[in-house]
C-alpha positions as CSV (number, residue, x, y, z in Angstrom):
1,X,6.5,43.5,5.3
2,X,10.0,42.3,5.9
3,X,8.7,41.1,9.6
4,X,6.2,38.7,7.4
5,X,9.1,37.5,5.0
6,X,11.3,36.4,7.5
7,X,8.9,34.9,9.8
8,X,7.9,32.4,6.8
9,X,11.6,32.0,6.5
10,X,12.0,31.2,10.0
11,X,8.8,28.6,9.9
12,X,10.2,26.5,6.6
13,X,14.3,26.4,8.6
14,X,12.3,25.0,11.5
15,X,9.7,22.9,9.4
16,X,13.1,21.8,7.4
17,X,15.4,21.0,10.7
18,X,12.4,19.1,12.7
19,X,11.5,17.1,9.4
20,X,15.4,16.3,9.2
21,X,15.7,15.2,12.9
22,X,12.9,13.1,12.8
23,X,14.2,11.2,9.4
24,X,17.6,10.7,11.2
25,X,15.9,9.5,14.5
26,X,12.8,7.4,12.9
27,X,13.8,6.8,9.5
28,X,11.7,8.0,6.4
29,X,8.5,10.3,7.6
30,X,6.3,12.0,5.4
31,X,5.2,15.0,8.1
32,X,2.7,16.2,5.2
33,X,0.6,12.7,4.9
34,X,1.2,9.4,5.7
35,X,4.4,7.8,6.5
36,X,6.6,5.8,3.9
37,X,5.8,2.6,4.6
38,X,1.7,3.0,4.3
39,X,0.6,0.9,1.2
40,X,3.9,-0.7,0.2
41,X,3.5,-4.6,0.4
42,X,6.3,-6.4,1.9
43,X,8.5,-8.4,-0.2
44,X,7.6,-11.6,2.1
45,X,4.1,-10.9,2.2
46,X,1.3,-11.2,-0.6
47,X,-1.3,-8.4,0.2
48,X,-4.5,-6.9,-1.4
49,X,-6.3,-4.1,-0.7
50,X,-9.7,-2.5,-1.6
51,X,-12.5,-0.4,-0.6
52,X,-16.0,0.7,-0.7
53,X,-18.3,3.4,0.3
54,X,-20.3,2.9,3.2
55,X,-20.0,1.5,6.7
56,X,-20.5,-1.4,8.4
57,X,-23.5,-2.9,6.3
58,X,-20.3,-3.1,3.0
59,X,-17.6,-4.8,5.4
60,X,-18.6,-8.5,4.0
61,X,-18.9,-7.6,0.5
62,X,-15.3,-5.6,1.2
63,X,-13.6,-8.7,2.5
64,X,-15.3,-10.9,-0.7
65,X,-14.3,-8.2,-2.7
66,X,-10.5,-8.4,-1.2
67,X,-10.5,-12.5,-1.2
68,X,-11.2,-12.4,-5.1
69,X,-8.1,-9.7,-5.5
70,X,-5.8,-12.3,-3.3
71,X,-6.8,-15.3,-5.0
72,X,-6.6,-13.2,-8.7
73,X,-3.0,-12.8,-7.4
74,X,-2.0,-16.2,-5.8
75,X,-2.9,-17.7,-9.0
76,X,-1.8,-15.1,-11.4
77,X,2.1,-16.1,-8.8
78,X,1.6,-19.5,-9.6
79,X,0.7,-19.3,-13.3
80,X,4.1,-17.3,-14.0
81,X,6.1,-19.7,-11.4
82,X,4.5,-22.5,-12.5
83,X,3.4,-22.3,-16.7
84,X,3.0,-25.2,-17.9
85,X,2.0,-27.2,-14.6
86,X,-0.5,-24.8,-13.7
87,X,-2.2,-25.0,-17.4
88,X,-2.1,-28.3,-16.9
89,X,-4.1,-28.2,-13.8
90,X,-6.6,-25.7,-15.1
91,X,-7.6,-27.6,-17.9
92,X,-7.8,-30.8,-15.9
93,X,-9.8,-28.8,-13.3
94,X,-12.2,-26.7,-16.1
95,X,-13.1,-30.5,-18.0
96,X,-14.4,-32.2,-14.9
């Protein structure tokens, strides 16, 4: 009984010491799943991302599916940079 209770307390001071050398050596890892940085969008970049069931017969209507999410958010950028110049261009754009 006590063998059992302090080899699980041996396994979480090693588990602890090997997750904190790794996050002093390699910064911020996530031993559990997947490491920090994984689906965080750079602050220089503009990035979408999306998915669908299947395999390769769904991989064009996956990368339609992720061009309508880029240009959704390229414009939806520009409308709040931009207010009443992009307005202006819509409704010049919708009339013709």
């Amino acid at each position: 009984m006590f063998e059992a209770i302090i080899l699980g307390m041996a396994k979480s001071l090693a588990s602890y010491l090997f997750g904190g050398y790794l996050k002093a050596h390699y910064g911020s890892v996530e031993i559990d799943g997947a490491p920090s940085w994984y689906g965080q969008e750079p602050k220089e970049a503009i990035c979408v991302s999306t998915y669908r069931n299947g395999g390769l017969s769904q991989l064009d209507d996956t990368k339609r599916d992720a061009k309508i999410l880029l240009n959704r958010k390229v414009l939806s950028n520009i409308a709040v940079l931009f207010p009443k110049t992009f307005d202006a261009i819509v409704d010049t754009s919708v009339s013709k």
